[in-house]
N, C-alpha and C positions, 0 to 999 in steps of 0.2 A: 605828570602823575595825577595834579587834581582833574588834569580834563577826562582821563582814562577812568576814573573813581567817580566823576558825575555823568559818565556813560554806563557804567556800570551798575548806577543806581537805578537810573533810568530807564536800562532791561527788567531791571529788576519789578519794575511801579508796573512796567506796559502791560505786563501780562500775569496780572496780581492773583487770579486764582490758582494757574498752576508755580507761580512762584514760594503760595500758603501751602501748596498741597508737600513739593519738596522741601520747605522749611517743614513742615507738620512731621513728615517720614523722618526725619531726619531727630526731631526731636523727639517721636518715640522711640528710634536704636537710640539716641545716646539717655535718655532715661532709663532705658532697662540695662544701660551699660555703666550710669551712674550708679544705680540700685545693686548690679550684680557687685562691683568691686566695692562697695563701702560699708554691703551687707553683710558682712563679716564682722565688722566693726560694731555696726549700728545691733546685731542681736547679742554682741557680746556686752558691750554699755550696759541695753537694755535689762538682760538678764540680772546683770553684775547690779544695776541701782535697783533692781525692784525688790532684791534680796536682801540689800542694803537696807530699803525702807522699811523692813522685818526687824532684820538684826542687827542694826546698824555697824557699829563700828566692828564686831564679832568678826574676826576671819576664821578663825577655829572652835568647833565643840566637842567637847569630850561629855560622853553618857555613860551611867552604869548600865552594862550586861545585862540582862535577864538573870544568866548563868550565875552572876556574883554580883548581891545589890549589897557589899559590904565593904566594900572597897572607899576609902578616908580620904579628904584632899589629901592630905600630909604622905599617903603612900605614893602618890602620882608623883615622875621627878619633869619639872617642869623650868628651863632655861628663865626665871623668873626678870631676868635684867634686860630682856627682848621685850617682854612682854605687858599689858595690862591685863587683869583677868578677878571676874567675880563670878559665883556660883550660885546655886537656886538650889530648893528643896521643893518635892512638886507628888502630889498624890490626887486620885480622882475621892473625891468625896459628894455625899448623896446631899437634894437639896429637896426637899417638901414641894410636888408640880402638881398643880388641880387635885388629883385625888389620891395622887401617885409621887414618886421619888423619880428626879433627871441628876444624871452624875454630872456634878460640875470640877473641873483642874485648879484647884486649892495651890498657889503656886509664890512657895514666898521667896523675897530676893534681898539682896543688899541694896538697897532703893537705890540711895545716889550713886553706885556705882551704876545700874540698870541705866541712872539716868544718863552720866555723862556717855555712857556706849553707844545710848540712843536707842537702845531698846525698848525702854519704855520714853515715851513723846512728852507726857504732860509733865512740867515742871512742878504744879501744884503741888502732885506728891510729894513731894520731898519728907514734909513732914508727916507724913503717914505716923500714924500713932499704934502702940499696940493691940491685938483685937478689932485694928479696921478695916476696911477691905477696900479694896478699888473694885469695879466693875467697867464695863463698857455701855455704849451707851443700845446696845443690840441686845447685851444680858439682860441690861434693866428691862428693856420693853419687856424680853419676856416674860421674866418672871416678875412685871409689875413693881420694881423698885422704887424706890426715891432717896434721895441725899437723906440721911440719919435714919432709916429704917434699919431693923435688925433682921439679919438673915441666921439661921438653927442650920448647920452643917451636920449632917448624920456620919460618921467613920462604921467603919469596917465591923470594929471590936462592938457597937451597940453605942457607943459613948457621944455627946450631942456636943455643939458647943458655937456658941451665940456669937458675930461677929457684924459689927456695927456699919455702914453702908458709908464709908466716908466721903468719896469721889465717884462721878460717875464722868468718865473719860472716851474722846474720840475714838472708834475702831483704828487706831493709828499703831506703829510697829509691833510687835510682838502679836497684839491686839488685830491686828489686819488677818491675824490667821486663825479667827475663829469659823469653825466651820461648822461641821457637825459637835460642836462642844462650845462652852462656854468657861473663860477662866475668872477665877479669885484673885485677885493680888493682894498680896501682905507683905507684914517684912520678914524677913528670916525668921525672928525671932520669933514670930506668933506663928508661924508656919512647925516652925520645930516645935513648939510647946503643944501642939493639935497632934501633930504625928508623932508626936516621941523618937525624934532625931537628934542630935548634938550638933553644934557649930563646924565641927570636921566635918559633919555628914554631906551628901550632895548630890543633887539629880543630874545638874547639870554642869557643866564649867563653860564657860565664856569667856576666848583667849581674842586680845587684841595683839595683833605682834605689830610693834612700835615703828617699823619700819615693813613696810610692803612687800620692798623685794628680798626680803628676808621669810617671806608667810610658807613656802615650799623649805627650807631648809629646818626651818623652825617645826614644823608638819612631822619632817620626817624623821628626823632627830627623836621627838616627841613619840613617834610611833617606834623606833630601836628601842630609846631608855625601857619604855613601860610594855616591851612585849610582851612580856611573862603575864602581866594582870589583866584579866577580863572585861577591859573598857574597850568602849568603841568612840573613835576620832575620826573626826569629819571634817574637811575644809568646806565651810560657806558656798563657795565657791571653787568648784572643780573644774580645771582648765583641759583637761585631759575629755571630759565630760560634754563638756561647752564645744571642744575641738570635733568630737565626731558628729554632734547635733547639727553644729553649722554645716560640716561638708557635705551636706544630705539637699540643706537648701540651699548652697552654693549651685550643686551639680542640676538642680529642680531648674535654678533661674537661668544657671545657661543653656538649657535647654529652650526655655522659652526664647532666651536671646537668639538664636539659633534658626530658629522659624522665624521669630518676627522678620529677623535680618535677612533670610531667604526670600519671603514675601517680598519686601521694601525693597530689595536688592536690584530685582525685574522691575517693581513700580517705577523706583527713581530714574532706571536705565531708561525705559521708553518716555518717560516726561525730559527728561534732559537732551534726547533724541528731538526729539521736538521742537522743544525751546529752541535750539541751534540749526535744526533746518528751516524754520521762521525766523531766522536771523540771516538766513545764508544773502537774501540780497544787500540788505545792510554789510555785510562783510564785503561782499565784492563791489560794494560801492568806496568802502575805504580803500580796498583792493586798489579800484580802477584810479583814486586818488594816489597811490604811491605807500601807501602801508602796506606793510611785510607781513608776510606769513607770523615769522617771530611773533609781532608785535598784535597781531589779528588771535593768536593764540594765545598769548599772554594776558588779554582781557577778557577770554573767555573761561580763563583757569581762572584769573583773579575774581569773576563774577559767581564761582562755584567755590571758592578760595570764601567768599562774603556769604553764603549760603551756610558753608560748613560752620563756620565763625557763629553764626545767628540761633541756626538748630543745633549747634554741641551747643555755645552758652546758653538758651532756655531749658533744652533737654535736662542740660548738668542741676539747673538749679528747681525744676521742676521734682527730677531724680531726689534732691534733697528734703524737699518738701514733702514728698510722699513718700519716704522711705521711712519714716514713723509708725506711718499707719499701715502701709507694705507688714511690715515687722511683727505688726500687734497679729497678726496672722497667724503666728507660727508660735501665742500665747495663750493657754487656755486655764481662768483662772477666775473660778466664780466668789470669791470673796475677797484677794488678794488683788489691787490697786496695781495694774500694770502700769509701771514710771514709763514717763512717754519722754523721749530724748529731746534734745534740739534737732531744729532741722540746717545743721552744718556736716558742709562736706569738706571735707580738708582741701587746701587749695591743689594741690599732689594730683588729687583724682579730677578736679575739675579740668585742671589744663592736661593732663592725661586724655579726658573725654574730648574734649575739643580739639586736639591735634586729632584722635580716631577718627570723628566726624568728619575732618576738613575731610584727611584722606581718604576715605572713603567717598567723600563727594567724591572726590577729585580721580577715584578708581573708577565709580560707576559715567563718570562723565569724559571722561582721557578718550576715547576710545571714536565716539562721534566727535569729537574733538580734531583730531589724527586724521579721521577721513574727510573733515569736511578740509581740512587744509590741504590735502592732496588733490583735489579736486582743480581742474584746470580753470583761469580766472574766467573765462569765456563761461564756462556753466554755472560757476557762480554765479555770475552779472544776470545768466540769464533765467539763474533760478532752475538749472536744468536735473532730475534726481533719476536717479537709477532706481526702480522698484525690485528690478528684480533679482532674488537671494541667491547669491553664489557660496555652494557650498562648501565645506573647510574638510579637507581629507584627514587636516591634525585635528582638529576638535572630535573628529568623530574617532580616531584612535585614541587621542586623552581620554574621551568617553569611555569607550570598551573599559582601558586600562583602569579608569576610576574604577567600572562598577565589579572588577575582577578583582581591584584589591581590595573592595568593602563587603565583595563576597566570600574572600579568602581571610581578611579580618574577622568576620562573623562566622562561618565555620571554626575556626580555631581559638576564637574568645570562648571556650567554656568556663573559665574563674567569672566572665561577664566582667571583664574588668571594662569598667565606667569610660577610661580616656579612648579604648580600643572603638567602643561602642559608639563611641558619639564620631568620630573620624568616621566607623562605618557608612553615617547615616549622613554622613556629610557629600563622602564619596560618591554612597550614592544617588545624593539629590545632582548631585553636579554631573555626574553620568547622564544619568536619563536628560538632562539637559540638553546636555549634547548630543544626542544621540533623537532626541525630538525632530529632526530634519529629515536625517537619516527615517522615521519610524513613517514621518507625511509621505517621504517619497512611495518606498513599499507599496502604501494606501492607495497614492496617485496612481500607481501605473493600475493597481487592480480595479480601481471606479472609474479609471479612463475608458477600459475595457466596457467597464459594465453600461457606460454608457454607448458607447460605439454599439453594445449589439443594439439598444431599446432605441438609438437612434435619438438620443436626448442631447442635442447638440451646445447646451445652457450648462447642462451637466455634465460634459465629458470636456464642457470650457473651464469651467469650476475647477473638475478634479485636476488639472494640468495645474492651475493655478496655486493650489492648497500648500505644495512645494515648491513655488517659486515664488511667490510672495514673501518680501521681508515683513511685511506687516501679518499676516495669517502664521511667519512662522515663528515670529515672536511673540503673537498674544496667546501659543499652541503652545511656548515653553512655557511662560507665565500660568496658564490655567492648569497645565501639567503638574506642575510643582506647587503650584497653591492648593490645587482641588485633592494633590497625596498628603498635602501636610493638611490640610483640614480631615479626611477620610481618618488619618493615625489620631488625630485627637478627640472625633466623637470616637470611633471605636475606646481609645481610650476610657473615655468618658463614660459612654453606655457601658463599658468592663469593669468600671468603679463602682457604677450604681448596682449592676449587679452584683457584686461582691459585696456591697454594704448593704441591698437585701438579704443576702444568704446570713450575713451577721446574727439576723432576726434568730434564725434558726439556729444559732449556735447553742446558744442559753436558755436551756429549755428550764427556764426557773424563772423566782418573780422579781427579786430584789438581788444586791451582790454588796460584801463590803469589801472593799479594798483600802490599802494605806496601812497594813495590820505589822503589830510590831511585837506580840506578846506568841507563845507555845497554843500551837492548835489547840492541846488540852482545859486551857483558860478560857480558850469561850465557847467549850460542851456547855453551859446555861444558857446559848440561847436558842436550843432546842425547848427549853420550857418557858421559853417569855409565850403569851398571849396570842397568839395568831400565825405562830411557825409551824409550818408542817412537818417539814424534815429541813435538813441543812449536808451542804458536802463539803471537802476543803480542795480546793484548786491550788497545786503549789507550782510554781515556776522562779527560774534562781537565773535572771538576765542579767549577765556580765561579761566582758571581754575576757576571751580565755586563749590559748596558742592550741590550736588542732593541728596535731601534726608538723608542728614548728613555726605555722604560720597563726598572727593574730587576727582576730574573729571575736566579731559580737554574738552569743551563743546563750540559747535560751536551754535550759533543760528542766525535765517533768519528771515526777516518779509516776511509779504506775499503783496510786494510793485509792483505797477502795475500788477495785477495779469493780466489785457488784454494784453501786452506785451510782459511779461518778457518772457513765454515761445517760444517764436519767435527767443528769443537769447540765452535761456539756459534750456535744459533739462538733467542736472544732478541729478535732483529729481524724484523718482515716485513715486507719490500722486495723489487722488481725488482732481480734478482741483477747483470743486465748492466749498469744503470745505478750500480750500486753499484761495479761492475768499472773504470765508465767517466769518472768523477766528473773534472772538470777544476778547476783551482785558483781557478775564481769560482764555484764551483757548491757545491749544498749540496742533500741529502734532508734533509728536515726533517718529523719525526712531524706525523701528520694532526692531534693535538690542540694544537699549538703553530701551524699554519696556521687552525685553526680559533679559536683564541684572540685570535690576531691578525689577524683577518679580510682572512689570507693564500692567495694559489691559486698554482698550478705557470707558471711565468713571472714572478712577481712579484717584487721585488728585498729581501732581508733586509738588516737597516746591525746589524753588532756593536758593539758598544765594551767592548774585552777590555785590563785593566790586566796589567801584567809579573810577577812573584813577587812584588818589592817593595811593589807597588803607589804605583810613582812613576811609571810614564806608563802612558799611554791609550792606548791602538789603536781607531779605526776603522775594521772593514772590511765590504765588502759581498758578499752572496752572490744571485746566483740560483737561484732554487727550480725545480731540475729533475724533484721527485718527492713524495713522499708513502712516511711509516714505520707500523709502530704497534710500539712500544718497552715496550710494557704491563709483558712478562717480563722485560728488564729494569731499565728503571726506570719506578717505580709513577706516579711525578709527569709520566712522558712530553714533559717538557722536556728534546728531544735531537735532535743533528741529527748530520747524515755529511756528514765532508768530505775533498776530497782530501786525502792521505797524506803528501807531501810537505809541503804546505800546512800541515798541524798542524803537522809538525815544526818548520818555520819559527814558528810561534804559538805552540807549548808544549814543544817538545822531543822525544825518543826515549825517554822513561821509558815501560815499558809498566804500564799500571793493574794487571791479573794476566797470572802466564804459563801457560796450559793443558798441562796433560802427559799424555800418553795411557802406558799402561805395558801389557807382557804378566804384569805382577807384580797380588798383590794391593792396593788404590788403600792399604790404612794401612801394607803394608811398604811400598811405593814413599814414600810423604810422611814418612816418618823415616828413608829413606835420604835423602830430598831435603835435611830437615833436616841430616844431619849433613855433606852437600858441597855446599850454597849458602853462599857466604863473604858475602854482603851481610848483615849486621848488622841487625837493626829487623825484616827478613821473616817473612810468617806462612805456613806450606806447613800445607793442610788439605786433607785428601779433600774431592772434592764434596759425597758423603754430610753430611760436619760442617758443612760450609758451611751447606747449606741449614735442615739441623737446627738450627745456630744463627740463621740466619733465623727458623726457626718458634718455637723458643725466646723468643724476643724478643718476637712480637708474639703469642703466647700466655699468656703470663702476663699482661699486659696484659686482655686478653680474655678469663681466667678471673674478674679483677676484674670488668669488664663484667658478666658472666652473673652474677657471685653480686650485685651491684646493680639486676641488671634481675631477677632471679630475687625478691629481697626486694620490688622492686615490682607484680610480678604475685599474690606469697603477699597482701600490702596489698591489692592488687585484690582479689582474694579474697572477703577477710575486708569490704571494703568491702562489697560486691556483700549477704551474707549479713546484713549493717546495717540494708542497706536493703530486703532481705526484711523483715525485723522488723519497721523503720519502718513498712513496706508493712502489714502484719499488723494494728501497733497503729491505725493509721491509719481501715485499711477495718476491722476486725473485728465495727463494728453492723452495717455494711452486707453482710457474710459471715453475720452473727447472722440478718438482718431473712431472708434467701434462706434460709435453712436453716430459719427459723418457716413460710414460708408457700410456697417449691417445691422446693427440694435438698436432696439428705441430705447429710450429712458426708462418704460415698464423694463425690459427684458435687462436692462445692465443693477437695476436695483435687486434685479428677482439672484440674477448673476452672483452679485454683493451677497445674498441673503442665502443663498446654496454652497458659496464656496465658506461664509461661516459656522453653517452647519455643519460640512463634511468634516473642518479642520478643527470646531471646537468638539466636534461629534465624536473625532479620532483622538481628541485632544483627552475628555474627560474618560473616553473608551480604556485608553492608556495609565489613565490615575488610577485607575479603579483597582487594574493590577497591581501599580507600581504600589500604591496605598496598602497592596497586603503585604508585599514584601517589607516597607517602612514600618509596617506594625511589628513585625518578627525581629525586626534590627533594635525598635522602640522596647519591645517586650523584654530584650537580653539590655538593651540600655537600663531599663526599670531595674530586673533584678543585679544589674550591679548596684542599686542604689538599697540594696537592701527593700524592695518592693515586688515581691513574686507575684505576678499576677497571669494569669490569663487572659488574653486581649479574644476578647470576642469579635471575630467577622464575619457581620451578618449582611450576604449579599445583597439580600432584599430590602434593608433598610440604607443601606449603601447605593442603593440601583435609586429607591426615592431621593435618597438624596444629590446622587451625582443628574438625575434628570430635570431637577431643580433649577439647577447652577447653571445646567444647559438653557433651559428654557431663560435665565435669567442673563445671561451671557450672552441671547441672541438679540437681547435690546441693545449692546453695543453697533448695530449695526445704523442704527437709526440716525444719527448725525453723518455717519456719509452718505445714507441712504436720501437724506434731507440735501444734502448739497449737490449730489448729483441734479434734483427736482433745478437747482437755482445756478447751476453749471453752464457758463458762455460760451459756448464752444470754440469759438472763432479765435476767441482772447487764448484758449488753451491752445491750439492748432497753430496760430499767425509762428511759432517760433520755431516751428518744421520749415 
């Protein structure tokens, strides 16, 4: 064994660049294979500590209602022997800004309980004294603080009252989530004595349940006891919530995994080709010494056995390392401190990836494997290779079969369900695979033809060759399936950017607030703040709801100022009048949720919509008076318009954002908005940011994309130029025997350089269609992921691109084209 494992290393050293190229490939699949399985984990951590370092120990909060701010701790029944739990009293109060008033969150608490929750970070306070205040160290700047200055608090009633600047503390927990506001800290007491509250009174309650896996029973419990009374209770952390976020970028990463793994899959096949027919005399030299077949194949498993071993474990721990910063991707949070995990992966997943790795070496290398050992010892000895491709009657009916059931999958997936969709696309990369032999030959006989009449005897040498070359017909698969899955991702791509241009146009306004928690009617004042033009209210009410028995994430709109709204928001398109006219059984419902549910206009919808609580159920039913398409704004186009009154009754008068049109510029207007919106929590952002931070978001993302799919096209490549080689060593008697007895060395390079043309020619001719059908399979993939989009294919930009890759695919030709020039003849021929 050690002599077998210091030969084994020693393949390994000889031929060190394509040994880094398969260790390389190998370690990008098993990184996006570490990344995909631990990524579930690693956003659920994430999430869970960054929330933590807010609220610390908090796993429950209960708020007073809008509806009832009168409600006593003492009326709340609360399992108190689970539990630890202190509460806040918390009111927006005015503070004297340059020449003007900014509302700041006056917000007192039981300090050392604050403390030990972790809520509040600095220990200093403890002893906070009556009438003092804590600040941050963001407040201070702005408004110019320092440690024992006095700050004048203006209330509601006209009444003042002077509070002394004790501490000025970290933007650390609670404090982390200043954003558009600034808060006060005090203690209870001086909180209650400003606002005229009692000790019973409370903004908020902050429940620690003493045991963890007690937090969902204790939750719900909590939400029974206290139905009747108009509070609202929130788990910190909502695993139901977290559950449908991740499976969105679960299904994102294996899709990437998917392509890369189809890329790499061809690359490593034709390097491993290689490496083993640059072995083949070495093996028949063992051969001719008395070594078996067995044991000649056992060190060539065991050397692809030490590949997998080397690319899973760097991959795996590679995958760990950047599965932090992977993560931070799918977080978008301009004040709040995204907690950055460790980079461990449980050992589970490492030796997981690394047994997939071996195996899959070990799949894409079996195979050359297998044939070189059938090979008689005579032609091994004497290095003797068959060039040319024998075709497979089963692969090309596998084929057929593939691309029939991912045709017959994608017809009949209209739910688009996600697992149908991706088998489709699977199917059909492996079809046209196969069937790539089959598509050269076709070609061949028609350019055999075409040369026979012009009498082009180089070219009607070529076209004979295109389909019987193993080497022209495997870098024909290889370019086939690399050049369709590159085509589905810029389409992709360009179908993104144009939809996040068309965004531009949705908001035909200057500024937007979102994060809003108070009755539309509370903030009619800020049509008279200083530089608003007019304002609209946008409402929409996203939450999981059962259509028609089955659940579904489900946005819905009323049809509220319908003479307005379109003045500041055409992300809908709808018949305006029927939107005008909507009555309270009726319902516009986007064409991709009637087409989903194989719904038409007349047809009756049944909801079942739960309360905040989620302690009772509603059933109700709508008729379908129309048809949307909500593309712009929302991608998933689960959404529906209903009357206006009607929602209120269903969800209330919060609006989702308020639109504000200004004759000001849109960033002075949104930090004047900021400084006299007194709703706490609110985010006011120009349109401009908005959208920006939209594209932000799913850009970074998509830079990852491109440099994953960019590594598997450079693979392609490098594969492609392999399998010149292979092609080279393969045919080169048979290059020898034509150059002894009718071509010179010009005409056999020209030869080389025609028959790459035809076959790469035929090869990208082929993507180019195949790329549209993969876009159509991709598109119903997207919308099961809740991503409705339209994939744009634009031939013309598709045509430059695919002639690109051509031109750039035919410098593969140039290292056999070069060894031909340095070719012995005699040495090749002496073995005829």
């Amino acid at each position: 064994m050690k002599i077998i494992l210091k030969h084994i290393l020693r393949n390994i050293k000889e031929k060190k660049m394509r040994s880094l190229i398969i260790v390389f490939s190998l370690i990008i699949v098993s990184m996006i294979a570490t990344i995909c399985i631990s990524m579930k984990d690693e956003i659920g951590e994430k999430f869970t500590e960054t929330l933590r370092s807010v609220f610390g120990k908090s796993d429950i909060i209960i708020t007073q209602s809008d509806e009832d701010k009168n409600i006593k701790i003492s009326d709340i029944k609360i399992e108190e022997d689970k539990v630890e739990m202190f509460s806040d009293i918390q009111s927006p109060v005015a503070i004297k800004y340059e020449d003007d008033y900014k509302y700041v969150l006056l917000e007192g608490f039981e300090i050392e309980k604050a403390l030990e929750s972790n809520l509040l970070k600095d220990k200093n306070i403890k002893n906070l004294k009556e009438n003092e205040v804590v600040i941050s160290k963001k407040t201070a700047e702005i408004f110019d603080y320092n440690i024992g200055d006095i700050a004048i608090v203006y209330l509601e009633n006209g009444s003042q009252k002077e509070l002394k600047i004790a501490y000025i503390v970290e933007n650390k927990g609670l404090l982390s989530s200043e954003a558009n506001f600034c808060y006060f800290i005090t203690t209870k007491e001086t909180a209650s004595n400003i606002l005229k509250y009692d000790q019973n009174d409370f903004s908020c309650i902050y429940i620690d349940v003493k045991e963890d896996q007690n937090i969902n029973d204790v939750y719900h419990k909590m939400q029974e006891d206290n139905k009747d009374l108009k509070i609202e209770t929130e788990k910190i952390v909502d695993e139901e919530m977290l559950e449908e976020a991740t499976e969105s970028i679960l299904q994102l990463f294996l899709i990437i995994f998917v392509i890369v793994f189809i890329m790499i899959f061809f690359v490593i096949t034709g390097i491993s080709k290689l490496m083993i027919n640059e072995r083949i005399p070495v093996i028949g030299t063992f051969r001719s010494m008395g070594a078996t077949k067995r044991k000649m194949n056992l060190i060539l498993i065991l050397e692809n056995v030490v590949y997998g071993i080397i690319g899973g474990s760097i991959g795996a721990i590679l995958g760990g390392l950047f599965k932090n910063n992977i993560s931070n991707l799918f977080f978008i949070s301009n004040e709040i401190e995204i907690v950055s995990t460790k980079s461990f992966v449980e050992p589970k997943y490492i030796i997981s990836v690394i047994i997939f790795t071996i195996i899959l070496q070990l799949i894409m290398s079996i195979s050359a494997i297998i044939k070189t050992s059938r090979k008689p010892i005579k032609d091994i000895i004497f290095n003797k290779q068959d060039e040319k491709y024998k075709k497979s009657k089963v692969k090309i009916v596998i084929g057929f079969i593939s691309i029939i059931i991912a045709t017959v999958l994608y017809l009949q997936n209209q739910d688009a369900e996600f697992s149908k969709s991706i088998i489709a696309l699977v199917l059909m990369i492996l079809g046209i695979a196969l069937e790539v032999p089959l598509i050269l030959s076709i070609f061949s006989v028609i350019l055999k033809q075409i040369g026979k009449i012009f009498k082009m005897p180089v070219f009607e040498l070529a076209s004979c060759n295109i389909s019987n070359s193993k080497t022209l017909v495997n870098s024909c698969e290889i370019i086939t399936i690399t050049l369709s899955l590159m085509i589905i991702i810029y389409v992709f791509t360009t179908s993104l950017a144009i939809m996040f241009n068309s965004f531009e146009r949705v908001f035909t306004t200057d500024c937007l607030v979102k994060n809003l928690s108070k009755d539309a009617s509370e903030y009619e004042y800020i049509k008279d703040i200083k530089g608003v033009k007019d304002i609209s209210y946008l409402y929409s009410e996203n939450t999981n709801k059962k259509i028609n028995g089955e659940d579904a994430y489900f946005s819905m709109l009323p049809n509220n100022d319908p003479d307005k709204i379109f003045d500041f928001f055409k992300g809908i398109e709808l018949d305006k009048e029927q939107y005008k006219n909507i009555k309270e059984d009726e319902i516009i419902l986007d064409d991709q949720v009637m087409k989903k549910y194989n719904l038409h206009i007349g047809d009756t919808i049944q909801f079942e919509i739960e309360n905040e609580n989620h302690t009772n159920t509603q059933k109700i039913e709508f008729k379908i008076i129309g048809g949307c398409d909500s593309t712009y704004y929302n991608t998933s186009r689960q959404c529906g318009i209903i009357n206006f009154e009607k929602y209120k009754d269903l969800f209330g008068n919060i609006p989702y954002f308020i639109l504000v049109k200004t004759d000001l510029e849109a960033e002075e207007m949104a930090n004047i908005l900021k400084d006299k919106i007194n709703d706490f929590g609110v985010t006011v952002q120009t349109v401009k940011d908005y959208i920006d931070e939209q594209k932000q978001s799913n850009m970074s993302l998509l830079s990852m994309i491109f440099v994953l799919i960019g590594i598997g096209i450079i693979l392609s490549f490098i594969g492609i130029v392999n399998n010149q080689i292979i092609g080279y060593m393969q045919r080169k008697r048979e290059l020898a025997v034509l150059y002894s007895t009718a071509m010179s060395k010009k005409q056999l390079k020209r030869l080389l350089l025609v028959e790459t043309f035809l076959s790469f020619g035929i090869a990208v001719t082929t993507a180019t269609g195949i790329g549209y059908v993969l876009s159509k399979i991709l598109e119903q993939l997207l919308n099961g992921m809740y991503l409705s989009m339209q994939l744009e294919y634009n031939f013309t930009d598709i045509a430059g691109l695919v002639i690109g890759i051509l031109i750039i695919m035919l410098f593969t030709t140039l290292s056999p084209r070069r060894k031909i020039k340095k070719m012995n003849v005699v040495d090749e021929i002496k073995y005829e």
